[in-house]
N, C-alpha and C positions, 0 to 999 in steps of 0.2 A: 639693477641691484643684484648680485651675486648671491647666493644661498648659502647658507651654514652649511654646516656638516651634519646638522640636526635636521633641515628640511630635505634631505634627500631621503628616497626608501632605500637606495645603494650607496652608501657614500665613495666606496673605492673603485664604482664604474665611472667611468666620462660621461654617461647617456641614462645616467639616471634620473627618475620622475621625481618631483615632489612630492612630500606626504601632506594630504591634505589636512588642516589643522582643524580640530574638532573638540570641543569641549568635553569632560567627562560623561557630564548628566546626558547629552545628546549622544554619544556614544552608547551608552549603557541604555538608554531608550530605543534607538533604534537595532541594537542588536536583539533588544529583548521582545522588539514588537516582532521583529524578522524570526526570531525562533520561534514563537508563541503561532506564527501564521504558516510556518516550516511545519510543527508537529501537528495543527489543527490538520493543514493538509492531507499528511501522509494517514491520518489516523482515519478519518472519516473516509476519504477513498478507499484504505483500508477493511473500512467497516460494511462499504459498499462492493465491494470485491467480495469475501467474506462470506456475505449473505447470498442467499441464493438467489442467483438472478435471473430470470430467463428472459429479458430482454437482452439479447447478446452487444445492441449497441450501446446501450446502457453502462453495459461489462467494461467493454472496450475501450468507452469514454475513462470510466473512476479507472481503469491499468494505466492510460495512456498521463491523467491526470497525478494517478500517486507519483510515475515517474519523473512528472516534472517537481511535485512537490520531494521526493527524496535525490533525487540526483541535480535539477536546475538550483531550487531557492539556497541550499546551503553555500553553492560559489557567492549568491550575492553579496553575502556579508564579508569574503574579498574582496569585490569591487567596491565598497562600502569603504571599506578603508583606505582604497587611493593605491594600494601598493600590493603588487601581486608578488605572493613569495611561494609559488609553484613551479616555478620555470616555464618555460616554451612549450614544451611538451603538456603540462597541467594547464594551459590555457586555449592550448589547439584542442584537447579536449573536450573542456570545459565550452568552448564555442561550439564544437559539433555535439556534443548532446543537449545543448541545449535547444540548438535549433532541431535536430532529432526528435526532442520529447515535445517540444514545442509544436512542432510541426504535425506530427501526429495526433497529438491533443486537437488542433485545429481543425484538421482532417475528419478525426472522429465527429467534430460538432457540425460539419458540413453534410457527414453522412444521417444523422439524426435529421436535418435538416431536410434533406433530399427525401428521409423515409414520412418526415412527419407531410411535406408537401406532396405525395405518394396518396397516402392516406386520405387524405381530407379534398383532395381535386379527385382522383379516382378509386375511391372505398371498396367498390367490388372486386376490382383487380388487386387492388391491396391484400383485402383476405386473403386471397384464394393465394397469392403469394409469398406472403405472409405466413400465411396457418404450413407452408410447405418449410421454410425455412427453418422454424420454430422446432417442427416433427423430424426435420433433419438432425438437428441440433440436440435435441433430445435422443434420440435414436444413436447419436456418437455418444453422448453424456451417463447415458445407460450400458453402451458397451463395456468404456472403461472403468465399471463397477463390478 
């Protein structure tokens, strides 16, 4: 079965995709769930960023995290629609920051990870490593005031 000239997202390329067919109500649903979890994201990391934090991996997690929420989740609702109208270049992008922010967000949670298993298998050495990092970290945060 050959496609219309209405199911293509190109109609005057040779090599163009289908658009995928989707009802309004489902449209309008999923776009609205996908922004409503886009601004919850960015806002609350935001808010965790923000405050003061002196858990530095804490910090590093909610930056790593807003970034995905402001630069990964709003492509999604391009792929959502089946047809990408960015070009080449806006999709080469779009796939290296996402694995970028992605990546790093992941990163981050293996670091938490490492420090919380740190902590709880060897406590004493934690502190005393710990308490140095922290006074470091403070000691730069006080400079630049």
């Amino acid at each position: 079965m050959e496609p219309t000239v209405n199911d293509l997202c190109f109609p005057s390329a040779n090599h163009s995709c289908r658009k995928i067919p989707r009802s309004q109500s489902e449209a309008t649903a999923v776009y609205t769930l996908l922004a409503a979890i886009t601004v919850v994201t960015v806002l609350l990391n935001l808010l965790v960023i923000l405050h003061t934090c002196t858990n530095l991996l804490l910090l590093s997690l909610a930056v790593s995290d807003f970034l995905v929420g402001f630069l990964q989740m709003p492509f999604q609702m391009f792929y959502f629609q089946g047809c990408w109208f960015l070009g080449a270049f806006g999709c080469a992008l779009s796939n290296f920051t996402s694995f970028l922010v992605t990546s790093a967000s992941v990163g981050n949670m293996v670091l938490i990870s490492v420090d919380r298993y740190v902590a709880i298998c060897d406590p004493l050495l934690y502190s005393s490593s710990s308490d140095e990092i922290y006074r470091e970290a403070g000691r730069s945060h006080s400079a630049e005031e």
